[in-house]
FIKOLZA-1660 file (N, C-alpha, C; in steps of 0.1 Angstrom, whole numbers, plus 5000, padded with zeros to 4 digits):
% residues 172
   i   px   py   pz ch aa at
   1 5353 0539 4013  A  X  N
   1 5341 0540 4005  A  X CA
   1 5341 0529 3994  A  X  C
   2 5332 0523 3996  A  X  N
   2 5329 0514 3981  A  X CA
   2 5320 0520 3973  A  X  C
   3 5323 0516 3960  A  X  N
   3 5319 0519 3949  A  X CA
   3 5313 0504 3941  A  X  C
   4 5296 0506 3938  A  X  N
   4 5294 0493 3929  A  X CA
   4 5288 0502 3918  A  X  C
   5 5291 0491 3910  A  X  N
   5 5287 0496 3896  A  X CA
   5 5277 0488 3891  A  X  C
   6 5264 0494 3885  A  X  N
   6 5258 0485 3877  A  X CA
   6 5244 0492 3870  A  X  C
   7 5239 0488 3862  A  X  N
   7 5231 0500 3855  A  X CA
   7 5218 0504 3858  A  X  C
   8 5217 0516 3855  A  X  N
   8 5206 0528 3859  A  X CA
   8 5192 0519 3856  A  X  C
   9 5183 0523 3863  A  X  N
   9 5169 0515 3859  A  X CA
   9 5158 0525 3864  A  X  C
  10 5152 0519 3866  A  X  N
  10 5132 0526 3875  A  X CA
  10 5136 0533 3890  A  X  C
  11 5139 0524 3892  A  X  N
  11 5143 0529 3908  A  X CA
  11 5152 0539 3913  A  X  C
  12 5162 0542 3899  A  X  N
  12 5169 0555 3904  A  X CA
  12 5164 0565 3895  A  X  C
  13 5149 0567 3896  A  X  N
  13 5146 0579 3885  A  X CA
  13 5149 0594 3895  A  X  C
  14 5147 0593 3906  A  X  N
  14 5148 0606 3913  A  X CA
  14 5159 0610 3919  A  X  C
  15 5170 0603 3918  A  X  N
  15 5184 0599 3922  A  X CA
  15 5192 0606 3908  A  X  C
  16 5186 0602 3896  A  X  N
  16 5190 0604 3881  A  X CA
  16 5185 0622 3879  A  X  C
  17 5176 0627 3887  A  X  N
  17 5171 0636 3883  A  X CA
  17 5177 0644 3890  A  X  C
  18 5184 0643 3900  A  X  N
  18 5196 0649 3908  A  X CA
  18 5207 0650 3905  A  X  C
  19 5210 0644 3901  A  X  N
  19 5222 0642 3892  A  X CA
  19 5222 0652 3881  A  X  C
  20 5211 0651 3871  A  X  N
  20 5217 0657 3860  A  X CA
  20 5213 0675 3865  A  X  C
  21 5205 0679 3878  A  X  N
  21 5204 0690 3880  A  X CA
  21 5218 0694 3882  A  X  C
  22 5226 0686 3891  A  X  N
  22 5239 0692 3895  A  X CA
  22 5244 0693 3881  A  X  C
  23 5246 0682 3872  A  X  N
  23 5255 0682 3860  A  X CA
  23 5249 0698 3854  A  X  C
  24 5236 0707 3856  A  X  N
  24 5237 0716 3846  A  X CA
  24 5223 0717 3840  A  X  C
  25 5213 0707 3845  A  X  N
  25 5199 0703 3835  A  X CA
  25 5191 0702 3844  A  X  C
  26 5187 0714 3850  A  X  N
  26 5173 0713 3861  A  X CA
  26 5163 0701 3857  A  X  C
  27 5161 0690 3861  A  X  N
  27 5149 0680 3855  A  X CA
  27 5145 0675 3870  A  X  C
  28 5126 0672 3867  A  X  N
  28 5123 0666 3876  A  X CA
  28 5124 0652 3875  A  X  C
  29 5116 0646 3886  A  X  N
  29 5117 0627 3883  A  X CA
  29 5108 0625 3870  A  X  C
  30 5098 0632 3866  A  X  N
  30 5089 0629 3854  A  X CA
  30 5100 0626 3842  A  X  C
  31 5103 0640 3841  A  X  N
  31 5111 0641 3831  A  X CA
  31 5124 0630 3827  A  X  C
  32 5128 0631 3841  A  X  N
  32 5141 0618 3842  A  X CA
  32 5138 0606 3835  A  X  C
  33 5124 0604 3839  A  X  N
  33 5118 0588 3839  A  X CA
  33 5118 0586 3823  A  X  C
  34 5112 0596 3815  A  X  N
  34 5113 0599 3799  A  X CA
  34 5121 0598 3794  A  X  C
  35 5134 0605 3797  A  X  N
  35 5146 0606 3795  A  X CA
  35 5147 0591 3794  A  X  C
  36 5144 0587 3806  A  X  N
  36 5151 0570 3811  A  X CA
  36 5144 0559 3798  A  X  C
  37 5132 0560 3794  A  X  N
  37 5127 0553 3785  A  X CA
  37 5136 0554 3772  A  X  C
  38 5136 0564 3769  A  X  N
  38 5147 0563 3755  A  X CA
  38 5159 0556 3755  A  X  C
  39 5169 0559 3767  A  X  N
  39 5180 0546 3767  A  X CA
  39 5173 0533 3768  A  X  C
  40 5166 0536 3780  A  X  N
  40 5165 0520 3780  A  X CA
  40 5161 0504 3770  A  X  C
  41 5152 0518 3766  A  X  N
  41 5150 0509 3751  A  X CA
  41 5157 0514 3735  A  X  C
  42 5168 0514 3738  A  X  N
  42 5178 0516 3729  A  X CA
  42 5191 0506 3731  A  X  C
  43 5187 0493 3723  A  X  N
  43 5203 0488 3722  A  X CA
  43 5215 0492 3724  A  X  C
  44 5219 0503 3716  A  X  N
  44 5230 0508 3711  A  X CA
  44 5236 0522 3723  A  X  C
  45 5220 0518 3735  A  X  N
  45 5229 0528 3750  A  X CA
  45 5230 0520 3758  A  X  C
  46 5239 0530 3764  A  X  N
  46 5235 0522 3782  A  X CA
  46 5244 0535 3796  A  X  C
  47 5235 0534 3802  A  X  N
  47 5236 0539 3814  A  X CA
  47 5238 0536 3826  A  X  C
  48 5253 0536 3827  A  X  N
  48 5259 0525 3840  A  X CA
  48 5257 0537 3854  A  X  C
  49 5254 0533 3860  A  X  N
  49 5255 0538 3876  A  X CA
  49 5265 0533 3885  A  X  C
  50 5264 0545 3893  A  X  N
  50 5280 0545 3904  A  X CA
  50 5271 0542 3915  A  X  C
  51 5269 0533 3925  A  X  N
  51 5261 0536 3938  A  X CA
  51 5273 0535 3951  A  X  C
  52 5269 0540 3963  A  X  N
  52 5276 0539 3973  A  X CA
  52 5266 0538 3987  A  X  C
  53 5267 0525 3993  A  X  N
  53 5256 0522 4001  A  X CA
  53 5241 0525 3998  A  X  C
  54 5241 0521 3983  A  X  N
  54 5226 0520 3979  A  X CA
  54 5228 0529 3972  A  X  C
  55 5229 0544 3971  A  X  N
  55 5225 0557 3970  A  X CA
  55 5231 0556 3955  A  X  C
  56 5226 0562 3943  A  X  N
  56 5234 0566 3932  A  X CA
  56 5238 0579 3933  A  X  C
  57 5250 0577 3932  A  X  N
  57 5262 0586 3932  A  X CA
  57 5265 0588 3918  A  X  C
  58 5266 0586 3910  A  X  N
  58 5274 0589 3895  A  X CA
  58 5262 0578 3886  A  X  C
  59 5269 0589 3872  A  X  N
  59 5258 0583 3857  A  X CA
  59 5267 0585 3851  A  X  C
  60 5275 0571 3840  A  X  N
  60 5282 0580 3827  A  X CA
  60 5269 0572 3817  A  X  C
  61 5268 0576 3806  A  X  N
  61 5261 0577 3794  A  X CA
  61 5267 0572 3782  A  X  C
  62 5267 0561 3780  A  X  N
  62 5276 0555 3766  A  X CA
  62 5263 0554 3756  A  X  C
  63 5267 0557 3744  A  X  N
  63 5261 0553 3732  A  X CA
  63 5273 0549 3722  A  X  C
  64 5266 0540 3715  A  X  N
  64 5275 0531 3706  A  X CA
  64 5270 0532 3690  A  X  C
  65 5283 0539 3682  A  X  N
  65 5278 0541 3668  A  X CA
  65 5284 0534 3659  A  X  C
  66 5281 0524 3648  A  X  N
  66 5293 0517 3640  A  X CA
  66 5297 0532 3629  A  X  C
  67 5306 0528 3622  A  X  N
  67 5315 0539 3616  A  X CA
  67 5312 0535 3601  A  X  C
  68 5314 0538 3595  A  X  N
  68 5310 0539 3575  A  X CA
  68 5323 0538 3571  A  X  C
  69 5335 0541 3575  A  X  N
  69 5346 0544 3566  A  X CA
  69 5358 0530 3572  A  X  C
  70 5354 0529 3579  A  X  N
  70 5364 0518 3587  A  X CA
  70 5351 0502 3595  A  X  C
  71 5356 0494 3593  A  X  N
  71 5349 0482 3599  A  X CA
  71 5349 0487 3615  A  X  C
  72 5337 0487 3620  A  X  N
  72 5340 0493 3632  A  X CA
  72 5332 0499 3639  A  X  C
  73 5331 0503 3652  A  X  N
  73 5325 0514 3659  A  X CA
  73 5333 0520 3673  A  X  C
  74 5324 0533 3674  A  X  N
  74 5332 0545 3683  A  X CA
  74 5320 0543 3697  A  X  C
  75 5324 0548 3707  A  X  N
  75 5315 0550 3715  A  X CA
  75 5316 0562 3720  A  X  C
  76 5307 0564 3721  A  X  N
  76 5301 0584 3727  A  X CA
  76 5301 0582 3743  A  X  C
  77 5307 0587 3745  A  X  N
  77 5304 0591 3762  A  X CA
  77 5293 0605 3766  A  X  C
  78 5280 0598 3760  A  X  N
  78 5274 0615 3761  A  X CA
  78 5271 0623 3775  A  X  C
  79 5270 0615 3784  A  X  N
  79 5269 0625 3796  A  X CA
  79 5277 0614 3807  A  X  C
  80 5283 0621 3814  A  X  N
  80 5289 0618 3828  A  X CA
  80 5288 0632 3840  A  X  C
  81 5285 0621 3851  A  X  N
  81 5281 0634 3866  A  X CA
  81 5285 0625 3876  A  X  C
  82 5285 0630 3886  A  X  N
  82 5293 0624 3899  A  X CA
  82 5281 0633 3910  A  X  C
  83 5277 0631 3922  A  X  N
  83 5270 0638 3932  A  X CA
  83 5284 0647 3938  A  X  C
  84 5279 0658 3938  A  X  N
  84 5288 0671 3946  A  X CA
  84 5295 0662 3956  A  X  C
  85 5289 0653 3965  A  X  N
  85 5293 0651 3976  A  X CA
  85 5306 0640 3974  A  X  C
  86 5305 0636 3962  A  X  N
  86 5308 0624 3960  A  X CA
  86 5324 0625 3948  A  X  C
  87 5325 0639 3944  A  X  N
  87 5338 0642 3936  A  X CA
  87 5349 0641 3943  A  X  C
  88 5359 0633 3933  A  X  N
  88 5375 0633 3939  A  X CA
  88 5379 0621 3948  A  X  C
  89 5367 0613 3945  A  X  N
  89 5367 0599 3951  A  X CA
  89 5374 0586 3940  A  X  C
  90 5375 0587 3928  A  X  N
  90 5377 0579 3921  A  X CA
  90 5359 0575 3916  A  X  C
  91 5350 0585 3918  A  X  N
  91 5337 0573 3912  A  X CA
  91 5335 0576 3891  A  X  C
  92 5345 0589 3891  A  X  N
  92 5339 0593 3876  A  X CA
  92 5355 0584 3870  A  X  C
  93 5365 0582 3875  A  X  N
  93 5376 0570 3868  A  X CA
  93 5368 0558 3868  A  X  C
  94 5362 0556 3878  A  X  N
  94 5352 0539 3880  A  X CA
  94 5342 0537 3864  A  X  C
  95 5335 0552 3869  A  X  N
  95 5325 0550 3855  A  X CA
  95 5329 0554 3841  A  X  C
  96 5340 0556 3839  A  X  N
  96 5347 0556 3829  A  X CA
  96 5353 0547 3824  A  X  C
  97 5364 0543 3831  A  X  N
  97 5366 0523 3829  A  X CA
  97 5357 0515 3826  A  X  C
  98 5347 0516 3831  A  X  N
  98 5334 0505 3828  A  X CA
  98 5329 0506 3818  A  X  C
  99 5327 0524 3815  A  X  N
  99 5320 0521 3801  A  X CA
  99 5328 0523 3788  A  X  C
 100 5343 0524 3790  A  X  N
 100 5352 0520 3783  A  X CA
 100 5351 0505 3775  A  X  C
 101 5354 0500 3788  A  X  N
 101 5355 0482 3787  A  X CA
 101 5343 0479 3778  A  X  C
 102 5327 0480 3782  A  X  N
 102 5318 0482 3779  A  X CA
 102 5319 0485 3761  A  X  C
 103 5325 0491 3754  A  X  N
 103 5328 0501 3745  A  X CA
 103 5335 0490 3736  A  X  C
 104 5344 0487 3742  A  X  N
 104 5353 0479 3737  A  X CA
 104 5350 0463 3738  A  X  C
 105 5339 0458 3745  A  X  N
 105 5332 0447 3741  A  X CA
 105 5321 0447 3734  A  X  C
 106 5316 0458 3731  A  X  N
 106 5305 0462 3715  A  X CA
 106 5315 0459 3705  A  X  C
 107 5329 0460 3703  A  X  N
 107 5337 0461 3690  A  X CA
 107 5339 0478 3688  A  X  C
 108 5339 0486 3699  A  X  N
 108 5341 0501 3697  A  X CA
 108 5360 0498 3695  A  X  C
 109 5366 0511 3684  A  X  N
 109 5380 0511 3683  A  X CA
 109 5382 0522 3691  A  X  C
 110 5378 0537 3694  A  X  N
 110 5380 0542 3702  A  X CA
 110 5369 0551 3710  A  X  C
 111 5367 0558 3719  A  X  N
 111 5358 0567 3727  A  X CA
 111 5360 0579 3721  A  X  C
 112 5348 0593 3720  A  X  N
 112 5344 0602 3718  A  X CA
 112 5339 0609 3733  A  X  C
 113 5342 0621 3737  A  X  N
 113 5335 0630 3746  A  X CA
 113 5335 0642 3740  A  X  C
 114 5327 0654 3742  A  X  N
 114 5325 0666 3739  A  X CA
 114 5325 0675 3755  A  X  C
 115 5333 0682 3758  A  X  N
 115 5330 0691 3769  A  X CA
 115 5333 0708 3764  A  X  C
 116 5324 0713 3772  A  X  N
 116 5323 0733 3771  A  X CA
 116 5339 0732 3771  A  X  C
 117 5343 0741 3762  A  X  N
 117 5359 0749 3764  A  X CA
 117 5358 0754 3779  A  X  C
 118 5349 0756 3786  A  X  N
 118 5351 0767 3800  A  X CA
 118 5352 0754 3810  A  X  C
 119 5353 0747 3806  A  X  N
 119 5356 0729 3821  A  X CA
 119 5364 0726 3819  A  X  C
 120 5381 0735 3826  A  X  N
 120 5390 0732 3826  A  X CA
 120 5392 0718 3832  A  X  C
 121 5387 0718 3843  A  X  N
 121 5382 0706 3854  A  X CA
 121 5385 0694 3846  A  X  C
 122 5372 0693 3837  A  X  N
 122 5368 0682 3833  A  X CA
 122 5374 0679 3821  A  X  C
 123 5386 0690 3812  A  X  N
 123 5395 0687 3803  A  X CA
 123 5412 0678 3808  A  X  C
 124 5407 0685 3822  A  X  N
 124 5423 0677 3830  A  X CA
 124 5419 0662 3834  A  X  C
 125 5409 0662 3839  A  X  N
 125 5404 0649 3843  A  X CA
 125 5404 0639 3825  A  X  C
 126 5398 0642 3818  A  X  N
 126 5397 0637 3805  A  X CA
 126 5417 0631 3798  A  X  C
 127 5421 0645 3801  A  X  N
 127 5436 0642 3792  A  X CA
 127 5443 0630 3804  A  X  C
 128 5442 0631 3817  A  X  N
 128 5445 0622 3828  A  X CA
 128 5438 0607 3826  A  X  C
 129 5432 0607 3818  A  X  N
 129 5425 0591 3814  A  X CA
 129 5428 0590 3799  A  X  C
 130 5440 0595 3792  A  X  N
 130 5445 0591 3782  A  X CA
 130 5437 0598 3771  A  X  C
 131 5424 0609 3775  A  X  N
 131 5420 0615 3762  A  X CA
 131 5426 0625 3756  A  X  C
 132 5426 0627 3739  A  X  N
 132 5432 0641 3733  A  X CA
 132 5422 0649 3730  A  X  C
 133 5425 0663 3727  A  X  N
 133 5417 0674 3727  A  X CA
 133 5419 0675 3711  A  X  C
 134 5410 0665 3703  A  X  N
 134 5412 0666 3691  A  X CA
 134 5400 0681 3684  A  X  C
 135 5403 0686 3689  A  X  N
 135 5390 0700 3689  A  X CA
 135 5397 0710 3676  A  X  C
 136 5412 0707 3671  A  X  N
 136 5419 0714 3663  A  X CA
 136 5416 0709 3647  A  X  C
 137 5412 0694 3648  A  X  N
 137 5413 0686 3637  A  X CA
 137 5396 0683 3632  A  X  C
 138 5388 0687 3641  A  X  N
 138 5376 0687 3635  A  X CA
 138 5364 0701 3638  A  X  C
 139 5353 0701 3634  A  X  N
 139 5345 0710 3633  A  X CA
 139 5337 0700 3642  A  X  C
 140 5322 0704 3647  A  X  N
 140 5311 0701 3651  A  X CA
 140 5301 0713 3650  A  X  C
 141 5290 0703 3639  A  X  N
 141 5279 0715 3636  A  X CA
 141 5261 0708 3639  A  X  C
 142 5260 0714 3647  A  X  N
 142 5245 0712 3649  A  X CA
 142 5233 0720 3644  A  X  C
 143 5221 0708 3636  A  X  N
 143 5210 0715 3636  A  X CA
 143 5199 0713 3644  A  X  C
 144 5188 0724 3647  A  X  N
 144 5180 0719 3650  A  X CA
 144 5167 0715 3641  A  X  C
 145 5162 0701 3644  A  X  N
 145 5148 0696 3635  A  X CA
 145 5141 0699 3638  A  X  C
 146 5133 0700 3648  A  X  N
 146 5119 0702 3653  A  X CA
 146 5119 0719 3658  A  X  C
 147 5107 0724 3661  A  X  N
 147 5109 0736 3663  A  X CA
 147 5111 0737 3677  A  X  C
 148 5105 0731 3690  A  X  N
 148 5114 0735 3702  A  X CA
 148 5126 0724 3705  A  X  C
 149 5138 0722 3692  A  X  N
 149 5151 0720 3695  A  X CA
 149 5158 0732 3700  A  X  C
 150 5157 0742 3693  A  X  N
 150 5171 0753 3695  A  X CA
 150 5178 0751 3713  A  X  C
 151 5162 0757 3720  A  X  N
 151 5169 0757 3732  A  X CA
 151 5174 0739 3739  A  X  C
 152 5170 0733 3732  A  X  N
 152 5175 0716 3736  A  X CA
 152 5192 0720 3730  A  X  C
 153 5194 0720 3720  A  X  N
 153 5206 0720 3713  A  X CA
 153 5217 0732 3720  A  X  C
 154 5210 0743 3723  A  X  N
 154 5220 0753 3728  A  X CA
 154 5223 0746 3744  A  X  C
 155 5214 0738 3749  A  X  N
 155 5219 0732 3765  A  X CA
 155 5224 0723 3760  A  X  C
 156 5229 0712 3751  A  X  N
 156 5240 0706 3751  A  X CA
 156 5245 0711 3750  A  X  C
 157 5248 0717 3736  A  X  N
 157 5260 0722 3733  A  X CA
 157 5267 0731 3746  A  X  C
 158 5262 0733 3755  A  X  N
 158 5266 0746 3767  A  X CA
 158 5268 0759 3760  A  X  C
 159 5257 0761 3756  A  X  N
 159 5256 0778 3749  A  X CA
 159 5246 0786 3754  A  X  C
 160 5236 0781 3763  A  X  N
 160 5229 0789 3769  A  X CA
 160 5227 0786 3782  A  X  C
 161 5228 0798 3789  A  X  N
 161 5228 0799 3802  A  X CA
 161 5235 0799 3807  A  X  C
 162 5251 0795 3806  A  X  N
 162 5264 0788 3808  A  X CA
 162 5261 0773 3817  A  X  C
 163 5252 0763 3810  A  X  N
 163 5250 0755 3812  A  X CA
 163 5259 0743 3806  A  X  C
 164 5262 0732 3813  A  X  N
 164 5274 0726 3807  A  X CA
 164 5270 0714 3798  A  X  C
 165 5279 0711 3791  A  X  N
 165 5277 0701 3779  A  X CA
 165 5272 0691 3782  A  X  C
 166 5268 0680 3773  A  X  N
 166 5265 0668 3774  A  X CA
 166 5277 0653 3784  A  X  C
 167 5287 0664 3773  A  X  N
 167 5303 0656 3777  A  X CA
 167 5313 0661 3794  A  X  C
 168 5296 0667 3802  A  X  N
 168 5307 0671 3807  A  X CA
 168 5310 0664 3822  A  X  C
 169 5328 0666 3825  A  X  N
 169 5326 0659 3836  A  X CA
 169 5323 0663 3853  A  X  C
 170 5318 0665 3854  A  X  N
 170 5318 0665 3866  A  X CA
 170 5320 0654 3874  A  X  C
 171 5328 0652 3874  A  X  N
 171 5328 0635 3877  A  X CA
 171 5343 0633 3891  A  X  C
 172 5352 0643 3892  A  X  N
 172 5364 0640 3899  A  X CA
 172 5370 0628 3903  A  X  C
% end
């Protein structure tokens, strides 16, 4: 199996919209395509794609933040998914390295993920690519702004529905 990598666009809106169902986020192509406008026209993202004979197979989600206390910036891994069919292949280490490197040619110093405590899965896969479970040393607190955030914020966070995080991997 080959694996190419290169980033999400127009053409994989309904490919993208599959994906994030599996990851946890029922969306249709409309939705996706929305979704898709905000990265796209945001500098500071990018959404690399895994394809395998055409088909997208995998999304990881990098966004890039400079830091206030140190010269510098972190990069967010906010979403990563892999197709059911497609876990245990090596495509979520592919899209990981990429948007690593990626990370690290913005001037990022290190990577950020957030996954549900209940994705042992995707906590083994994570410490197996050199991440720590710094979950002891910090807090994370979310508000909601607008008034239909709550249920936006309780689906990232994976608080409602036992729907899974932003950070999470599905990715094998």
């Amino acid at each position: 199996m080959s694996i190419q990598l290169r980033p999400v666009d127009r053409p994989d809106v309904t490919r993208l919209a599959v994906l994030l169902d599996q990851l946890g986020y029922p969306t249709d192509p409309a939705a996706a395509d929305e979704r898709l406008d905000y990265w796209l026209g945001d500098p500071a993202s990018f959404l690399l794609g895994a394809a395998v004979e055409d088909e997208l197979v995998g999304v990881a989600a990098l966004h890039v933040c400079p830091i206030l206390e140190v010269t510098g910036r972190f990069g967010r891994l906010v979403a990563l998914v892999v197709d059911d069919r497609h876990r245990g292949r090596g495509v979520g280490r592919a899209l990981v390295g990429a948007v690593e490197q990626r990370a690290r040619e913005a001037g990022c110093l290190f990577m950020e993920v957030t996954s549900s405590r209940r994705r042992d899965r995707a906590h083994r896969f994570y410490r197996d690519l050199g991440y720590a479970d710094t979950c002891g040393q910090k807090a994370r607190f979310t508000k909601p702004l607008v008034a239909a955030a709550p249920s936006a914020v309780d689906r990232v966070d994976g608080a409602s529905q036992g729907q899974s995080d932003s950070g999470d991997s599905r990715a094998g």
